[in-house]
FILO-316503 format. One record per residue (C-alpha): y, z, x; residue in three letters. Coordinates in steps of 0.5 Angstrom, whole numbers, padded with zeros to 4 digits, always signed. Last residue first. Layout:
! residues N
YZXAla
...
END
This chain:
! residues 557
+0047+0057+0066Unk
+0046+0059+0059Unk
+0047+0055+0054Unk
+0049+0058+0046Unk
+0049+0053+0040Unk
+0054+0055+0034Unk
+0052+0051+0027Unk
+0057+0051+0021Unk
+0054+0048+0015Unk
+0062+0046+0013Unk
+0066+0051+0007Unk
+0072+0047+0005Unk
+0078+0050+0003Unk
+0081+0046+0008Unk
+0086+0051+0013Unk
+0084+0057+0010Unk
+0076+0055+0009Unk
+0076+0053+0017Unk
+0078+0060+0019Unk
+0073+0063+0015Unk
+0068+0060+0017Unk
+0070+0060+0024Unk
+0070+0068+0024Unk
+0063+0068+0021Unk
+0060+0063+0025Unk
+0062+0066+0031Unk
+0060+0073+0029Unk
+0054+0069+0027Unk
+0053+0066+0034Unk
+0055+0072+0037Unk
+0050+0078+0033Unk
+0044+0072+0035Unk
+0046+0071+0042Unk
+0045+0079+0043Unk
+0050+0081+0050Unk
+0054+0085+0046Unk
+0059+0088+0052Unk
+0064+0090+0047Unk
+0068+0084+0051Unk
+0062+0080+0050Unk
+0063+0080+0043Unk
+0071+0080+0043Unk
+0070+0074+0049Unk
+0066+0071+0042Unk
+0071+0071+0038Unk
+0076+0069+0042Unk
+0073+0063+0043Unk
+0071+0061+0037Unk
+0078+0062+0034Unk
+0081+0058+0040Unk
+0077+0053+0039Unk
+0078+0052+0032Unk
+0086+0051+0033Unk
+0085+0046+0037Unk
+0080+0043+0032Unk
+0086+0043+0027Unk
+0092+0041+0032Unk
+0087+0035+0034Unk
+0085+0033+0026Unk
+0087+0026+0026Unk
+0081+0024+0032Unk
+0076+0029+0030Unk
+0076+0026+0023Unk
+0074+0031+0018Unk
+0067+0034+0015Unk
+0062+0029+0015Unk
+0060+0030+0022Unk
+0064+0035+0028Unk
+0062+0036+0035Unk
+0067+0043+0038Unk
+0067+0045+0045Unk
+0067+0052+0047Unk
+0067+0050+0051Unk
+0065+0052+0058Unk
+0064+0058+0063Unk
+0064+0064+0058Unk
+0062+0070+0062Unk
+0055+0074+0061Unk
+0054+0077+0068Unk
+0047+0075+0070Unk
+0045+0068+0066Unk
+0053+0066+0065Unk
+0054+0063+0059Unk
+0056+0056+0056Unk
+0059+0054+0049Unk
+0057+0049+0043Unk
+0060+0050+0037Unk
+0057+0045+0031Unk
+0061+0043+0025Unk
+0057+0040+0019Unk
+0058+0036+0013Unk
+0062+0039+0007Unk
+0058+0036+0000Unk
+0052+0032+0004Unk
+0051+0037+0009Unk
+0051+0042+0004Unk
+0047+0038-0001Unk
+0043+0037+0005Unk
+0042+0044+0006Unk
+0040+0045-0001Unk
+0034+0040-0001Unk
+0031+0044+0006Unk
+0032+0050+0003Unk
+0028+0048-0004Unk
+0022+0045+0000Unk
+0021+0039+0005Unk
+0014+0040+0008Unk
+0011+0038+0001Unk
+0007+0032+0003Unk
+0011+0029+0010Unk
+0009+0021+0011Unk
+0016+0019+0009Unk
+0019+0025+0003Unk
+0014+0028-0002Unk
+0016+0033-0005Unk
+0012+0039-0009Unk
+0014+0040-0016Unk
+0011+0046-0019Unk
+0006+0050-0022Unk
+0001+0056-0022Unk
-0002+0058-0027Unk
+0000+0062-0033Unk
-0003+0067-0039Unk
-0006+0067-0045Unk
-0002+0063-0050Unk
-0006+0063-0057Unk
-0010+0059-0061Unk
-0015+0062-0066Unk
-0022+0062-0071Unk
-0023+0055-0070Unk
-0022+0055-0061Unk
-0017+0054-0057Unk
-0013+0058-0051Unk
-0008+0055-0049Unk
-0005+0056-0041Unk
+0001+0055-0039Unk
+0003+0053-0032Unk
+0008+0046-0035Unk
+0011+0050-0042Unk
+0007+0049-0048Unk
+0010+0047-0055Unk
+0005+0050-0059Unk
+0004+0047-0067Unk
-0001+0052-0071Unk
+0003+0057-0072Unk
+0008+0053-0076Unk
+0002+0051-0080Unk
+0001+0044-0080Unk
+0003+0041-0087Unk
+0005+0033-0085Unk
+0012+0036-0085Unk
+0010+0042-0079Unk
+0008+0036-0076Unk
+0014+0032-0076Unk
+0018+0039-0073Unk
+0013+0040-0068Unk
+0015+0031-0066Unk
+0022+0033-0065Unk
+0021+0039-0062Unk
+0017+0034-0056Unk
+0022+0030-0056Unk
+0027+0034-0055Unk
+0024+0038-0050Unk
+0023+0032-0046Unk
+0017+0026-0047Unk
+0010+0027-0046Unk
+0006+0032-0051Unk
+0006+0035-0057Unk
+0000+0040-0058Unk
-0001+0040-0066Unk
-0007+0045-0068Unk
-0012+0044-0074Unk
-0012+0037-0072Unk
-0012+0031-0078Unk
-0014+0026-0075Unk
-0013+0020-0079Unk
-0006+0023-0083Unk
-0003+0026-0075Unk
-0005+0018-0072Unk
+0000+0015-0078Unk
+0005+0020-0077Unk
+0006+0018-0071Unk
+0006+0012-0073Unk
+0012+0013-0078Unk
+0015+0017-0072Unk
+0015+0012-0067Unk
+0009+0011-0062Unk
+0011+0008-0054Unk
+0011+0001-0051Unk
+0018+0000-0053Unk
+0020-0007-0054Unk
+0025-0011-0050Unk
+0029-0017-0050Unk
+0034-0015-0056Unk
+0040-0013-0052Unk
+0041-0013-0044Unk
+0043-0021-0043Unk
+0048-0022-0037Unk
+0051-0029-0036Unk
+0052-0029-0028Unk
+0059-0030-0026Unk
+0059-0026-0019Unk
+0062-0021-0023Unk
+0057-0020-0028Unk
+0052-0019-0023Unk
+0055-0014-0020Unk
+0057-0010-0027Unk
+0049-0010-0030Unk
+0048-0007-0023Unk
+0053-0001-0023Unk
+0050-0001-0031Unk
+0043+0000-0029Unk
+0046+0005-0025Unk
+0049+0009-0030Unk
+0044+0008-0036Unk
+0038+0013-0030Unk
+0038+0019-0033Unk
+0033+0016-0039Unk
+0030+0011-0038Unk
+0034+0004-0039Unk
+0031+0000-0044Unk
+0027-0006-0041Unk
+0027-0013-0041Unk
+0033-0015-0038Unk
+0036-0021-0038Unk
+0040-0025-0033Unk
+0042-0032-0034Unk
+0045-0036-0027Unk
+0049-0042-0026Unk
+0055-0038-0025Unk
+0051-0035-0019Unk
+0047-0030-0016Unk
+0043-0029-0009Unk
+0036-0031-0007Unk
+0032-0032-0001Unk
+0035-0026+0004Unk
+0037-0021-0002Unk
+0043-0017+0001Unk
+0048-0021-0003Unk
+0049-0013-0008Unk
+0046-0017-0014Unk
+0041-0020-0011Unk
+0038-0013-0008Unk
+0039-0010-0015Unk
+0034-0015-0017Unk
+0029-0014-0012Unk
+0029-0007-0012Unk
+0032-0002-0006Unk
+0037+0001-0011Unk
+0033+0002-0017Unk
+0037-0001-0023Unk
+0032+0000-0029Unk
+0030-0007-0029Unk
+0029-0007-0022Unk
+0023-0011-0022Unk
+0024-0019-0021Unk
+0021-0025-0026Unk
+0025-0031-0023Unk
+0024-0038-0028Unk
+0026-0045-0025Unk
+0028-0051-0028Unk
+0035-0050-0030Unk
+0036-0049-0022Unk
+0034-0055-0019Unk
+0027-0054-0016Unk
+0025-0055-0007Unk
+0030-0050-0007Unk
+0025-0045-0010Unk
+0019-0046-0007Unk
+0020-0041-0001Unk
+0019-0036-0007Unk
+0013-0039-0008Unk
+0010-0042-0014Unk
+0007-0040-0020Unk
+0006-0045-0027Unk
+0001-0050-0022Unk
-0005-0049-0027Unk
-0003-0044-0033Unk
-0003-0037-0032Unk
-0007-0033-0036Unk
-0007-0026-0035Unk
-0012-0020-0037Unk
-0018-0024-0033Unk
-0019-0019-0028Unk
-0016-0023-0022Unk
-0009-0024-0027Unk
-0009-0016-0027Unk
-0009-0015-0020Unk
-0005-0020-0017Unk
+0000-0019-0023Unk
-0001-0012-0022Unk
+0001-0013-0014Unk
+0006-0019-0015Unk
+0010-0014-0019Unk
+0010-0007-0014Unk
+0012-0013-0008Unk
+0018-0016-0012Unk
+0019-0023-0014Unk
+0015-0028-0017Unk
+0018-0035-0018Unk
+0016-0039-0025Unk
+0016-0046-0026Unk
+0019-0049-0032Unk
+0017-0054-0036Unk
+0019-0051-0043Unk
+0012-0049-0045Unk
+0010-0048-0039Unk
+0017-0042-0038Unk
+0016-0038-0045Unk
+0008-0038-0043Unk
+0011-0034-0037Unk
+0015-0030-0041Unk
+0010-0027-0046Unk
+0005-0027-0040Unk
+0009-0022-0036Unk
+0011-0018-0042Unk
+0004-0017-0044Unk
+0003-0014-0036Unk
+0008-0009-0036Unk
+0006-0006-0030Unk
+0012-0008-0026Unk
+0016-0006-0031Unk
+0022-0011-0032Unk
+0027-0017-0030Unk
+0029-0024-0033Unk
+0032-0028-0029Unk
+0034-0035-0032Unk
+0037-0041-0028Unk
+0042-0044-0033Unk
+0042-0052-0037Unk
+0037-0050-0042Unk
+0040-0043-0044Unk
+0039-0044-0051Unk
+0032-0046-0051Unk
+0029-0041-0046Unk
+0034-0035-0050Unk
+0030-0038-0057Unk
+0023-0038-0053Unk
+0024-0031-0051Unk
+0026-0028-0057Unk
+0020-0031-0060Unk
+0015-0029-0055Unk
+0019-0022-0056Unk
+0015-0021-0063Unk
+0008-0021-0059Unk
+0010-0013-0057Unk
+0010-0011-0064Unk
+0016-0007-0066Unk
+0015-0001-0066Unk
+0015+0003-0073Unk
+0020+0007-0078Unk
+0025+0012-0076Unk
+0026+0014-0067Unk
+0026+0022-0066Unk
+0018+0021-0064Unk
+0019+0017-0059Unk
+0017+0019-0053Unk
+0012+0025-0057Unk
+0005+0022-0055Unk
+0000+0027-0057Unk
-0004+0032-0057Unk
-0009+0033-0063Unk
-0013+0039-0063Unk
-0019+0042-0067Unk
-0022+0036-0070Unk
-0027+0036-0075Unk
-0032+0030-0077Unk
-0027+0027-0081Unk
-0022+0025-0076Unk
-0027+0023-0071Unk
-0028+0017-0076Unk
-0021+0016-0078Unk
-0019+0015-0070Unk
-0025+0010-0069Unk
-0022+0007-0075Unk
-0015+0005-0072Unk
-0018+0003-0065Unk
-0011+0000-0063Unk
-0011-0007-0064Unk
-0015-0013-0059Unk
-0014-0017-0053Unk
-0008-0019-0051Unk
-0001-0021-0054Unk
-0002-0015-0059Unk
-0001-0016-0066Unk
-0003-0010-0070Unk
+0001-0006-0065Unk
+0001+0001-0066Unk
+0004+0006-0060Unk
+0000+0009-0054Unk
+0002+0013-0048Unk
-0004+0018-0048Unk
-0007+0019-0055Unk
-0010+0026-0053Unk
-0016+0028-0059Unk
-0019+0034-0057Unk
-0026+0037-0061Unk
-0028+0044-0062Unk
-0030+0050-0058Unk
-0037+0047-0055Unk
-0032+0041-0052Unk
-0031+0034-0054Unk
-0025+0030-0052Unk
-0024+0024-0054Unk
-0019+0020-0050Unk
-0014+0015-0052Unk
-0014+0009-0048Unk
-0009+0003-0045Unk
-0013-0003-0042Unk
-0006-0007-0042Unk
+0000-0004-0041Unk
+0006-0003-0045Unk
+0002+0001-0051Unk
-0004-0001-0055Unk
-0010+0004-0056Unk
-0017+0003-0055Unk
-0022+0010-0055Unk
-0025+0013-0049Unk
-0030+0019-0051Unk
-0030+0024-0046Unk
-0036+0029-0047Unk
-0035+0037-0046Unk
-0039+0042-0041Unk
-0040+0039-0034Unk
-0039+0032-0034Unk
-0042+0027-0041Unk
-0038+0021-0041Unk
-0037+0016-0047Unk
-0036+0008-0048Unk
-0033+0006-0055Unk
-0028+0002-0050Unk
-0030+0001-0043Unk
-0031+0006-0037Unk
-0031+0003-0029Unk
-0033+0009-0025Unk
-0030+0011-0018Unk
-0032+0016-0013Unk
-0026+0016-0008Unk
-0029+0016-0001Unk
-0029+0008+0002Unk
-0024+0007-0002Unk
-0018+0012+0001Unk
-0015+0008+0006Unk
-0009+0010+0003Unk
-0005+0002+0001Unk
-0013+0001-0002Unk
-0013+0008-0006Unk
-0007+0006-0008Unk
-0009-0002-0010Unk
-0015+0001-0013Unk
-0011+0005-0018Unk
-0009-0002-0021Unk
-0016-0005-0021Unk
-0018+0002-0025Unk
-0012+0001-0030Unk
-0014-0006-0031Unk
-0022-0005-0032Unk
-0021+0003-0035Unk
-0021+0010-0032Unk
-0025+0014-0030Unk
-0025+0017-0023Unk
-0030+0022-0018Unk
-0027+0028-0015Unk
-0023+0029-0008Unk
-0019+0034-0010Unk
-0015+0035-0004Unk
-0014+0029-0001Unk
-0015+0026-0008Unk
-0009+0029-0010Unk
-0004+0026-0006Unk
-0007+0018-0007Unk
-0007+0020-0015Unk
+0000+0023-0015Unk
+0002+0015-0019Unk
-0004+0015-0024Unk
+0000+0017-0030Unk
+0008+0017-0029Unk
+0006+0010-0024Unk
+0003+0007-0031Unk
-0005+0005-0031Unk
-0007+0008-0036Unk
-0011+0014-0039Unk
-0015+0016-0033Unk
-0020+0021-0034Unk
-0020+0026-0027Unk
-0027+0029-0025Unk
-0031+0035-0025Unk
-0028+0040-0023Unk
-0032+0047-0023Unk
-0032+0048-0015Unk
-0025+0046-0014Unk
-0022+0053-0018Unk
-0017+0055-0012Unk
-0016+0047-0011Unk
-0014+0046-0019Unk
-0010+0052-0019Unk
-0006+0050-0013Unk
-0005+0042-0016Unk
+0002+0043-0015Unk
+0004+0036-0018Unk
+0008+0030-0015Unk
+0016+0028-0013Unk
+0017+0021-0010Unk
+0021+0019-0005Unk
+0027+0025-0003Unk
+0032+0024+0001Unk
+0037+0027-0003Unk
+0034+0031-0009Unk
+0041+0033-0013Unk
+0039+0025-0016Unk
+0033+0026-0019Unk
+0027+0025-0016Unk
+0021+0020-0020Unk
+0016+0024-0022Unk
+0009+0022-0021Unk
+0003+0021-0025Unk
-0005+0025-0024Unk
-0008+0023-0031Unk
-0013+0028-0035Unk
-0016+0033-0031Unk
-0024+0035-0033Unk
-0026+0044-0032Unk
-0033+0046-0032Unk
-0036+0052-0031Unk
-0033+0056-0037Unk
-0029+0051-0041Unk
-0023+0048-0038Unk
-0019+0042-0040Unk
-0013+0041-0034Unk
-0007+0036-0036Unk
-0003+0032-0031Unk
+0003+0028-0033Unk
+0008+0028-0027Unk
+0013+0024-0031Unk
+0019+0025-0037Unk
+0021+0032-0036Unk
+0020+0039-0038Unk
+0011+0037-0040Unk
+0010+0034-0035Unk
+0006+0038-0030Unk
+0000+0042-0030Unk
-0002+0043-0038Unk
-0007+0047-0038Unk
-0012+0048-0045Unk
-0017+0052-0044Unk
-0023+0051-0048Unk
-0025+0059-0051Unk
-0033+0061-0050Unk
-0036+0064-0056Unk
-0042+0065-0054Unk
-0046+0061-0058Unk
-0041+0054-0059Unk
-0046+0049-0061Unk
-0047+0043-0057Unk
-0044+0037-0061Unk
-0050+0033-0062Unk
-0050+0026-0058Unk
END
């Protein structure tokens, strides 16, 4: 297909709608005049001042406000960063999918958990394949990363091409399938390319990324040492190579393998049914299974690499796991590096495991799944893109990669690092930031999708920093006289039973307080319940210098 020609002179807007302050929440809008394409719709994980919070995913307003113009989303691939929103989205934006095999398997045990399959439109794209929607064409491209079936798009538009890498590095040796799709990067490099955005998560790093493959020795070389142990190995869910890495380490030393954690059954489910994992005949077994097996016969692959509290592996670290707890017979390895923010419980765990006498190896047992600078450069010399658009990673990163490319020889005026809710406008002649969308975090918390805000967050910081103390007290329907309390009910600020002479106190604070009010003949519940809360505030910051939630309730009688 020919590159339609740009008679009008219509820009392509370029709006990134998340991702771009943290690692997470990667949700890229193409727009050009009637038609408008998504590219990935992940999830954030909350941090730790998000008290309560489950998951964070993207304020889709501009999307909704502009419903009629978007064709659909293109999946890079299937990690929680990329597609975990997609459930939460698609309620709203209900467009058709394109993604690949593995990632669409993976997808489809969301939509599943949603009760959303029968309303999705999905549609399986392979490698080379291209998508005509609207005004542009998308062409998926093959990539390497931590995942199988992981893509970089094409983006063609009447404006000029978009090459996007997704998550990707160079892997000449990967565990399944093929190498990245070098040639294909060169060929549309040729023929012109407006804008490269591309992966930036470690472009502070010098040299390569290790092959994937690499491991499997290391893996072998740990299997040989540790012959008379139990081995545990944690790591991501999704990362399907690692998986098979260490499950052919297990057959060839005769050890059954034991899968734990529902997010890990359910991709190794999901990739094994697709032809992406090949597991030796009567290598899986239960987890019921494992007593039946003495321990240096036995291999545990566990989420909880990155020290989650309610994964498996921390589970077996604190005792409260119900079929497997640790040992001196037991070698842990972590195959993941911790993400950033969350080193400090990943060593709580490493600790616990440590107590209870387990060897802990945490070195040299992973690989990263993403690009460093050599291979950045690599993919900037093949494509070699008119404007440089760093995308994926924190602000460092992505200033990392600017500076990289400014190296390569891309005008400084040419490289943008965009802020979420921006919107670059690109065409041959200019590229410029022509105004802001809206954007956002909206939280999800149980089954509630954005009923938990700033307000209700800082609350709970409160409660959770000062606790609470609530003022109940009764008064009379006609004359307005205090017939009883006040009483005084408090959680998370002091230990009622130790404090008599302090609640006392209280007491007659609130009460005098509030007979000054009636005395003055206010009868306006609100003007008394602040002029209690104002008075025990005070009160209370005196004595403690602490400032408790204070919540006055008033009966009648």
């Amino acid at each position: 297909m020919k590159k339609k020609e740009n008679k009008n002179g219509s820009k392509l807007k370029i709006i990134p709608l998340g991702g771009l302050e943290q690692i997470g929440l990667n949700i890229t809008a193409f727009e050009f005049e009637d038609s408008i394409i998504v590219v990935d719709c992940g999830l954030a994980f909350p941090e730790d001042d998000m008290l309560g919070i489950d998951l964070v995913i993207p304020d889709v307003t501009y999307l909704e406000e502009n419903i009629d113009k978007v064709k659909g989303f293109m999946i890079t691939h299937g990690h929680e960063d990329h597609i975990g929103a997609l459930p939460y989205v698609l309620k709203k934006i209900n467009v058709p999918i394109y993604a690949t095999k593995l990632t669409m398997g993976i997808i489809e045990n969301k939509l599943k958990e949603h009760n959303l399959m029968n309303v999705t439109k999905r549609k399986v794209v392979k490698f080379g394949q291209s998508i005509n929607l609207g005004q542009f064409r998308i062409e998926f491209i093959k990539t390497n990363h931590s995942i199988v079936d992981a893509a970089a798009l094409a983006i063609y538009s009447p404006a000029g091409t978009v090459v996007h890498t997704g998550d990707f590095k160079v892997d000449y040796t990967p565990v399944y399938g093929d190498s990245i799709d070098l040639q294909r990067f060169a060929e549309i490099g040729k023929k012109g390319v407006l804008a490269l955005m591309c992966d930036s998560t470690n472009a502070e790093r010098p040299g390569f990324t290790q092959s994937e493959k690499s491991l499997g020795r290391i893996f072998d070389t740990i299997f040989a040492e540790h012959s008379n142990t139990r081995i545990i190995i944690a790591t991501f869910a999704s990362n399907v190579d690692r998986v098979q890495q260490i499950i052919n380490s297990a057959y060839k030393y005769d050890r059954k393998v034991v899968v734990e954690g529902r997010s890990m059954v359910n991709v190794i489910d999901t990739a094994s049914s697709l032809g992406y994992l090949n597991i030796p005949e009567n290598t899986l077994i239960d987890i019921e299974q494992l007593k039946n097996y003495p321990d240096n016969k036995t291999v545990i692959i566990t989420t909880g690499s990155q020290g989650e509290s309610m994964a498996a592996l921390s589970r077996m670290a604190s005792n409260i796991h119900k079929k497997i707890s640790i040992g001196p017979n037991d070698t842990v390895i972590f195959s993941s590096n911790p993400i950033p923010g969350n080193e400090k419980a990943v060593t709580k765990v490493i600790n616990e495991l440590s107590v209870k006498g387990a060897d802990v190896i945490f070195q040299d047992a992973h690989v990263s799944g993403h690009a460093c600078r050599e291979e950045i450069k690599l993919i900037y010399t093949l494509v070699q893109p008119k404007y440089a658009i760093p995308i994926h990673g924190d602000y460092k990163h992505l200033k990392a990669q600017a500076t990289l490319a400014q190296e390569l020889g891309i005008e400084k005026e040419n490289i943008f690092i965009l802020s979420s809710g921006e919107v670059l406008e690109v065409d041959d002649m200019s590229a410029n930031i022509t105004g802001k969308v809206p954007v956002g975090s909206i939280f999800v918390d149980g089954l509630g999708v954005g009923d938990v805000g700033n307000i209700v967050l800082r609350d709970r910081q409160h409660l959770a920093e000062d606790g609470i103390l609530i003022a109940v007290l009764a008064l009379e329907q006609t004359s307005g006289e205090l017939v009883a309390g006040p009483d005084i009910v408090s959680r998370g600020f002091v230990y009622v039973r130790e404090s008599d002479e302090l609640m006392e106190e209280a007491r007659e604070v609130i009460e005098s307080a509030t007979l000054s009010c009636l005395n003055r003949g206010i009868s306006d519940w609100g003007k008394i319940k602040s002029t209690i809360k104002d008075a025990l505030g005070d009160y209370v910051w005196k004595k403690t210098k602490r400032r408790p939630m204070i919540l006055p309730i008033i009966m009648e009688v």
